[in-house]
Every structure is written in C-alpha cells, then in structure tokens.
MMTF fields as JSON, N, C-alpha, C and O atoms, coordinates in Angstrom:
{
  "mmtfVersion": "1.0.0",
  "mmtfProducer": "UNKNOWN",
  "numBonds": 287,
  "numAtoms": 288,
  "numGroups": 72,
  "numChains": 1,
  "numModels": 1,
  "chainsPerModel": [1],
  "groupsPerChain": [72],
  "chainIdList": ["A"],
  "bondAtomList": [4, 2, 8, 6, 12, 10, 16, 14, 20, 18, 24, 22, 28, 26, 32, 30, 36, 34, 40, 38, 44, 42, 48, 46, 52, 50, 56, 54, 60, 58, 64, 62, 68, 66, 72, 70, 76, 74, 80, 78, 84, 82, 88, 86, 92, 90, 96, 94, 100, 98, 104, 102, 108, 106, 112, 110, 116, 114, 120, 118, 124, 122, 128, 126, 132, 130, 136, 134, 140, 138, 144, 142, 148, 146, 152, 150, 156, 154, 160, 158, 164, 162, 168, 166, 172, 170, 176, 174, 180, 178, 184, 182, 188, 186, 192, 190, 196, 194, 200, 198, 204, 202, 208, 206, 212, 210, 216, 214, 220, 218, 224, 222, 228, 226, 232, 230, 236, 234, 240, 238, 244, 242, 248, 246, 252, 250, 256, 254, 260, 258, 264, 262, 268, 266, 272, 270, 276, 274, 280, 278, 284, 282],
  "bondOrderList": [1, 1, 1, 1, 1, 1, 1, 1, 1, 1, 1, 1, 1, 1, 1, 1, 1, 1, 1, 1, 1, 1, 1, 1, 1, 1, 1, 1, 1, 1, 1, 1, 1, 1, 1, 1, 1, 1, 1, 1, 1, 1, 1, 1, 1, 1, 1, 1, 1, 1, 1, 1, 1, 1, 1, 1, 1, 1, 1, 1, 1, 1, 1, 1, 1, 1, 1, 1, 1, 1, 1],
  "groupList": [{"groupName": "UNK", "atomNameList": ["N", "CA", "C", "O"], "elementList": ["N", "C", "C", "O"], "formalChargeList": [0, 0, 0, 0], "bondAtomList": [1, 0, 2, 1, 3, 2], "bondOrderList": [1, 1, 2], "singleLetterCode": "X", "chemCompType": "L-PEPTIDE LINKING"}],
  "groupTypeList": [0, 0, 0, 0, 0, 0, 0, 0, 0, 0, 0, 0, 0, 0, 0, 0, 0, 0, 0, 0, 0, 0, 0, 0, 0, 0, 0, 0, 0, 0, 0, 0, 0, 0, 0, 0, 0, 0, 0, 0, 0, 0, 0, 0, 0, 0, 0, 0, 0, 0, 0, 0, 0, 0, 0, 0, 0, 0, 0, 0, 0, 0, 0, 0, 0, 0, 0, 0, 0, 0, 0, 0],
  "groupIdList": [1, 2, 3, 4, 5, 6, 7, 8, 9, 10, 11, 12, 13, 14, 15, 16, 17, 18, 19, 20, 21, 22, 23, 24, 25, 26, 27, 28, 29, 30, 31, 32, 33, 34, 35, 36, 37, 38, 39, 40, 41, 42, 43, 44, 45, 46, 47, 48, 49, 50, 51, 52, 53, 54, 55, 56, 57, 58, 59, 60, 61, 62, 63, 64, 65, 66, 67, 68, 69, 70, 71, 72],
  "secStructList": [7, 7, 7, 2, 2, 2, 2, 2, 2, 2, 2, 2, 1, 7, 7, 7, 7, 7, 7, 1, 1, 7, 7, 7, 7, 7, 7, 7, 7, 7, 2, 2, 2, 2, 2, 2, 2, 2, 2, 2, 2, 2, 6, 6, 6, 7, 7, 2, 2, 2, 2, 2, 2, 2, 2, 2, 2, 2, 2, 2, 6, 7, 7, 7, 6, 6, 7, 6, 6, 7, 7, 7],
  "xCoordList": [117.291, 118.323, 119.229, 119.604, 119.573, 120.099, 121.941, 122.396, 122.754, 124.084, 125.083, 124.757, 125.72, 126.469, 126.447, 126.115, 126.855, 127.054, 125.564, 125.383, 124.409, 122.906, 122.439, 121.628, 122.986, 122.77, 123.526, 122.889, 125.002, 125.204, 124.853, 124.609, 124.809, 123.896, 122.559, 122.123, 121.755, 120.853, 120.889, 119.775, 121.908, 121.881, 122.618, 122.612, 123.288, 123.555, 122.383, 122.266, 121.509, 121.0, 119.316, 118.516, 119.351, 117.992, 116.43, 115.938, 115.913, 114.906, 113.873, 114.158, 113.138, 111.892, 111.482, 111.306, 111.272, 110.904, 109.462, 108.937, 108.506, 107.504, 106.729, 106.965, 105.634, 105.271, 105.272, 105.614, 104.85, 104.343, 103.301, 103.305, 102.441, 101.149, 100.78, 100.056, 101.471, 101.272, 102.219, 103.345, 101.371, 102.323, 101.5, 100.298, 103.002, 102.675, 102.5, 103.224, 101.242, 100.866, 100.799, 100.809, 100.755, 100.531, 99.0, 98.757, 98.176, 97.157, 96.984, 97.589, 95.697, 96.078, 94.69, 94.101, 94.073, 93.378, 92.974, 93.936, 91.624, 91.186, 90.51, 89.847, 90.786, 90.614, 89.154, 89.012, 88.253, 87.196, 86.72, 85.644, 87.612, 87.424, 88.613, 88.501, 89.556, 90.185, 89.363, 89.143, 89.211, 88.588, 87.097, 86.933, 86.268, 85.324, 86.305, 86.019, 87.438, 88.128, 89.042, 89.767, 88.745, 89.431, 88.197, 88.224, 87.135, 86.031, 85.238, 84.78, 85.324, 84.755, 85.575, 85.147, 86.814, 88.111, 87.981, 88.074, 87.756, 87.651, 86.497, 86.645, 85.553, 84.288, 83.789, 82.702, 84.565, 84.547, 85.955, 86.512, 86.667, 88.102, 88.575, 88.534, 88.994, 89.978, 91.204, 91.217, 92.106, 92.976, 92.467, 91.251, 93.176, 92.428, 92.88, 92.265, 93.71, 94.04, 93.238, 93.058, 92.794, 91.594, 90.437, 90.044, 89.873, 89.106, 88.898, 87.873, 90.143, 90.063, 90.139, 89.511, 91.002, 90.976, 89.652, 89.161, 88.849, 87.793, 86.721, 86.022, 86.736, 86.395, 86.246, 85.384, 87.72, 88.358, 88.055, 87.645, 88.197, 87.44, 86.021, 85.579, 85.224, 84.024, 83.825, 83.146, 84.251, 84.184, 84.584, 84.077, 85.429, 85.884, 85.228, 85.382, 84.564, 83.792, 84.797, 84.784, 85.729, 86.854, 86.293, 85.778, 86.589, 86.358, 87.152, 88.155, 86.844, 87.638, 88.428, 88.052, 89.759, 90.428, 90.032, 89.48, 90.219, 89.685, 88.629, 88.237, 87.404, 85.974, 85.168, 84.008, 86.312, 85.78, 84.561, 84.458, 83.906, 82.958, 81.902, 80.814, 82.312, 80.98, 79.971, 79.957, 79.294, 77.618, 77.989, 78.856, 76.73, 77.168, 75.429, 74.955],
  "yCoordList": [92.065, 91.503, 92.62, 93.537, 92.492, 93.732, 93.523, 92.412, 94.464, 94.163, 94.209, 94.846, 93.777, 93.412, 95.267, 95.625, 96.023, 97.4, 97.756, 98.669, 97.217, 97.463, 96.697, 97.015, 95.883, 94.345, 95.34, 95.342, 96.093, 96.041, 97.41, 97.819, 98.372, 99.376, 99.271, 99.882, 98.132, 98.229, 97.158, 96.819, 96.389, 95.81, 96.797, 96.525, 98.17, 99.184, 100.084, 100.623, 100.313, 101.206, 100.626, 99.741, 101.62, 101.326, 101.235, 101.971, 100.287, 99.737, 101.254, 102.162, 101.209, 102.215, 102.005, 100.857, 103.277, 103.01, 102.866, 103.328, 102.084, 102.288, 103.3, 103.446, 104.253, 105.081, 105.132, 104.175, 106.357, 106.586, 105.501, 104.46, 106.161, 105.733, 104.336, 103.83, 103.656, 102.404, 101.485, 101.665, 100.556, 99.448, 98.213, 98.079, 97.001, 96.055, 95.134, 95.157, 94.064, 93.305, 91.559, 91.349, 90.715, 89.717, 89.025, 89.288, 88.344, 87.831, 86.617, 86.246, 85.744, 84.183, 84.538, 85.411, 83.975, 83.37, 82.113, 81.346, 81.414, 80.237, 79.832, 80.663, 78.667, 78.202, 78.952, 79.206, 79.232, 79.674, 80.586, 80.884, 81.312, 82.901, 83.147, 84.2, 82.413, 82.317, 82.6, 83.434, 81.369, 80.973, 82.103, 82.404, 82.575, 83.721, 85.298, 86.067, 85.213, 86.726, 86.435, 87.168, 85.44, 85.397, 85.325, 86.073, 84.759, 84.717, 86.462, 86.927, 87.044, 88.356, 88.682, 88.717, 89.053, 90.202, 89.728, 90.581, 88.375, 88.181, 88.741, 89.153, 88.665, 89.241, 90.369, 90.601, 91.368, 92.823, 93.128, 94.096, 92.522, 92.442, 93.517, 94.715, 93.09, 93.981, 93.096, 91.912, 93.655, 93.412, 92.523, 92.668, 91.254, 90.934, 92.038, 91.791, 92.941, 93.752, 95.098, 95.771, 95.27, 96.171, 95.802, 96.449, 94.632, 94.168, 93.96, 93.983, 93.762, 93.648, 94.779, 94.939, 95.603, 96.974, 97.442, 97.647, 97.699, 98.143, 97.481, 98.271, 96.498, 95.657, 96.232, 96.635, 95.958, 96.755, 98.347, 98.863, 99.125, 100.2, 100.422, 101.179, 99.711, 99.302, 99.004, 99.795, 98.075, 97.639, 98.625, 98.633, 99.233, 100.073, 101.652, 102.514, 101.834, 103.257, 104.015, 105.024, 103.776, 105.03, 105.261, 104.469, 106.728, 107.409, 106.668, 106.044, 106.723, 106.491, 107.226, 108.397, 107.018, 107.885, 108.556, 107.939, 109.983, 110.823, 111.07, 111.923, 110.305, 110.331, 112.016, 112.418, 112.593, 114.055, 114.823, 114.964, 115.156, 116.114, 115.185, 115.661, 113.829, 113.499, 112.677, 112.034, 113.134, 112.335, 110.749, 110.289, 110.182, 108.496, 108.215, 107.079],
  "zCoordList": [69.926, 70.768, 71.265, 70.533, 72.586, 73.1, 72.925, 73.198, 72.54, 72.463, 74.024, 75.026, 73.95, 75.573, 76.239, 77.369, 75.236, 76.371, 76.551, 77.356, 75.956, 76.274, 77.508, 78.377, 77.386, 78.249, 79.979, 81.032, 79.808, 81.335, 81.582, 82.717, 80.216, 81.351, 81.91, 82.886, 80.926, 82.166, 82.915, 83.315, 83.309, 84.716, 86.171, 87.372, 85.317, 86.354, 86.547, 87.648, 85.629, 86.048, 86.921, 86.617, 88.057, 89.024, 88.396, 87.54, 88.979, 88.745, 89.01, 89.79, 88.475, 88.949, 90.331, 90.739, 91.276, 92.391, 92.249, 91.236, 93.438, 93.455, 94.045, 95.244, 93.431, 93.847, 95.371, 96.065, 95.866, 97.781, 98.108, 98.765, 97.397, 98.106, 98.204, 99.062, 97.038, 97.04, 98.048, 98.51, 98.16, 99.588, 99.09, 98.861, 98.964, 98.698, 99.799, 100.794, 99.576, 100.626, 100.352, 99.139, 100.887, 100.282, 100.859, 102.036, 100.27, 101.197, 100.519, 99.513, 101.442, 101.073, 100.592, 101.231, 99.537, 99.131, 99.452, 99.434, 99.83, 99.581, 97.832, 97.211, 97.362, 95.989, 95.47, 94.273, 96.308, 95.883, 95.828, 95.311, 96.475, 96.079, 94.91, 94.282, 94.62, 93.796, 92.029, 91.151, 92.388, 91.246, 90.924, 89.741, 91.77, 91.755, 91.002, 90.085, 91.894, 91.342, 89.84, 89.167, 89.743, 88.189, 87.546, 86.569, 87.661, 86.853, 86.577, 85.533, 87.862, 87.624, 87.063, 85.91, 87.059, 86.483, 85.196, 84.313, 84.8, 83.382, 82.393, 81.242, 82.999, 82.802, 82.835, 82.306, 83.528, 83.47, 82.79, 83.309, 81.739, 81.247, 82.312, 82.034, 83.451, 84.615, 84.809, 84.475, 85.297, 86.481, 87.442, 87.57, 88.499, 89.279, 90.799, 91.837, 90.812, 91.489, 91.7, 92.716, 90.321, 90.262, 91.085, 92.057, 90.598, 91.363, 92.933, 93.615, 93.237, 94.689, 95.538, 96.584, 94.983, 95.453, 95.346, 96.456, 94.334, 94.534, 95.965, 96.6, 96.188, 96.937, 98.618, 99.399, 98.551, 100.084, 99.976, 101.016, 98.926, 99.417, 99.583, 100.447, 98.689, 99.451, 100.757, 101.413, 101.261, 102.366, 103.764, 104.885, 103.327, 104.283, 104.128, 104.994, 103.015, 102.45, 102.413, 103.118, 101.727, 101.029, 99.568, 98.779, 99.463, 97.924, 97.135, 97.48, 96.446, 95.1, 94.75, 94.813, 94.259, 93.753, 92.731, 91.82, 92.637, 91.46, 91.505, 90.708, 92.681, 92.529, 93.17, 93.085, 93.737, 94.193, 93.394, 92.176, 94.15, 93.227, 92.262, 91.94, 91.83, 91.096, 92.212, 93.262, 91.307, 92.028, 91.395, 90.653, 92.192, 91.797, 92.305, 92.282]
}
C-alpha cells in the first residue's frame, strides 16, 4: 500500500514517453478474425500485437527487426 507522499509524487511525476519508432493506431476488427487472432496468439503463447505485427510486415515484405545478416 502506497503512503499519501508516495501516492502524490507519483501523480506529479511523468508518465514514460513512448518510444520514436513506435505509433499507435487503432483498427476494427470483424468477430472473426477476432476470434482467429486470439486463437493463434494463444497457441503460439504470443501477444496478440505480436502477432499482427508480424503479419503486416509480411504482407508488406519488411525485415524484421534485428533480422540483418541472418539467413532464413
């Protein structure tokens, strides 16, 4: 349990910024791809954000981050 002077320094102090590179987006889902990206992410124990990202860079043929230099 946090004590009151714990409690207002951190309601003064700033939230973590979010990195550069990242940019948040929102997208709609229909129920059935819904229900597909929770079933894979569960099944490969991921993120369902992982998952989708990987997805869209597929789709678009971007490297992978970090993927420089290895063979695949």
């Amino acid at each position: 349990m946090l004590t009151r002077a714990q409690h207002k320094k951190a309601r003064r102090e700033k939230p973590a910024p979010i990195p550069g590179p990242i940019a948040r987006r929102n997208i709609w889902f229909r129920s059935d791809e819904v229900a597909a990206l929770q079933v894979r992410a569960a099944r490969e124990n991921r993120s369902e954000t992982a998952v989708i990202r990987e997805a869209v860079r597929r789709l678009l043929g971007l490297e992978e981050p970090g993927a420089r230099g290895q063979e695949g």
